[in-house]
C-alpha positions in Angstrom: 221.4 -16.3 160.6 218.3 -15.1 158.6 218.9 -11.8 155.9 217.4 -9.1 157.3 216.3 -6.2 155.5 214.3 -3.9 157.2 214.2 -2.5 160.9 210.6 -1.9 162.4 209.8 0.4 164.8 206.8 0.4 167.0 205.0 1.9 169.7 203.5 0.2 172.7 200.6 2.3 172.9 198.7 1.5 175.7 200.5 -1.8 177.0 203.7 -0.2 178.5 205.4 -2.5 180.3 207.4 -5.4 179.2 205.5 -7.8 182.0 202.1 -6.6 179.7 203.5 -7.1 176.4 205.0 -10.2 177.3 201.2 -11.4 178.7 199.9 -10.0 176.0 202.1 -11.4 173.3 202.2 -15.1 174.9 199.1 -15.6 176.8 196.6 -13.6 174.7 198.1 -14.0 170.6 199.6 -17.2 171.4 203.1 -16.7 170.4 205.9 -18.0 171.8 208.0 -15.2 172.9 207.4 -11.3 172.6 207.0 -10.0 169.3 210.0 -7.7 169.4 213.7 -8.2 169.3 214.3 -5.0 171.4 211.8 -2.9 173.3 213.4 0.7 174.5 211.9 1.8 178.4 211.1 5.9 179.1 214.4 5.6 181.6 216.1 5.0 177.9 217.3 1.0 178.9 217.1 -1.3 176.6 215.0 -4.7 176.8 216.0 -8.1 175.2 213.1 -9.6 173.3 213.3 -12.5 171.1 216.6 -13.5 169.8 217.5 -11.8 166.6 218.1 -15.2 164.9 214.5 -15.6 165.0 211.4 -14.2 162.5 209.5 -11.7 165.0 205.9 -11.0 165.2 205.3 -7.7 164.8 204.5 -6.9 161.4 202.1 -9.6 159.5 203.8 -10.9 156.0 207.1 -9.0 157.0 208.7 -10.0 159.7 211.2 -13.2 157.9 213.4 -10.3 157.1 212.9 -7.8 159.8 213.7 -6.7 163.2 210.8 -5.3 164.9 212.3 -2.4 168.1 209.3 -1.2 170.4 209.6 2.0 172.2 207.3 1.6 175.4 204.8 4.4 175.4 202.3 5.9 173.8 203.4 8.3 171.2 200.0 9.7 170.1 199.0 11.3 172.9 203.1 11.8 174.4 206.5 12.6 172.8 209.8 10.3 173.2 212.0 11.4 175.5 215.6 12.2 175.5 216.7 9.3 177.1 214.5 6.7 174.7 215.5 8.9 171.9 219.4 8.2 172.3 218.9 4.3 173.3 216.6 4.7 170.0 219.3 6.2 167.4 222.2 4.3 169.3 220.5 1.0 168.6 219.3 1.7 164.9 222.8 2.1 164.1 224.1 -0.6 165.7 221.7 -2.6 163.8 222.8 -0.7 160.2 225.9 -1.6 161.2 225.5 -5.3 162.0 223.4 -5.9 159.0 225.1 -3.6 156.4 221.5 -1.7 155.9 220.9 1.9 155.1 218.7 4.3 156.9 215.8 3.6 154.4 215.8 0.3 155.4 214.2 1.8 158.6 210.6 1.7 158.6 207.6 2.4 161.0 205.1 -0.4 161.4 202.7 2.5 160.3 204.6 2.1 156.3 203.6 -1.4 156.0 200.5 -2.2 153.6 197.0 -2.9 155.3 198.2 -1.3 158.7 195.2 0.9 159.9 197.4 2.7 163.2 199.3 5.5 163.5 202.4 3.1 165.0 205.0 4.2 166.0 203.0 7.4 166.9 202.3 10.4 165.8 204.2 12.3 167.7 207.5 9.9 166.2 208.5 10.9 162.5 212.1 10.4 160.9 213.5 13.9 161.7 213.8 13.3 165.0 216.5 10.0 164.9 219.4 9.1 162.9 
């Protein structure tokens, strides 16, 4: 298993669906699997990506250590709801958990140098999980 360090979150933005991200991931980019380890619907269910055990694509030059978590919306112009929101804090702890990490080793894709978007949203801060 690889040392992971950091969990990522992202938005979807305007791609909501896993069928799109999936195209958009594989058919577009090129990649051979979705981006994300776990991707977290607006009915709050939570969506296998790629397996943990493997580097994701989701953050350029970061993601060897990281676990990249996509919350399917778009949180600039909409606000998580309750039901992503406990899917959300229930699986970031899990994951402290599993990889003995702290709740600074959460980070948005937003905190990462030479990213130009608002990701995860700007309607997503801190205050509101964990």
């Amino acid at each position: 298993m690889r040392e992971i360090k950091t969990i990522v979150i992202h938005h979807s933005g305007n791609t909501d669906t896993v069928e799109n991200i999936r195209k958009l991931h594989v058919e577009t980019n090129g990649w051979d699997d979705i981006g994300y380890h776990f991707m977290i619907d607006r009915k709050g269910s939570l969506i296998l990506g790629r397996e943990t055990e493997k580097a994701g694509a989701h953050v350029y030059g970061y993601n060897e250590d990281s676990i990249g978590v996509c919350l399917l919306g778009n949180f600039d112009k909409e606000t998580l709801n309750e039901k992503q929101l406990k899917m959300l804090n229930w699986l970031i702890n899990m994951l402290l958990n599993e990889f003995s990490l702290s709740k600074e080793d959460v980070k948005f894709h937003r905190d990462f140098p030479d990213v130009n978007k608002s990701c995860p949203g700007g309607n997503v801060n801190k205050d509101i999980f964990i």
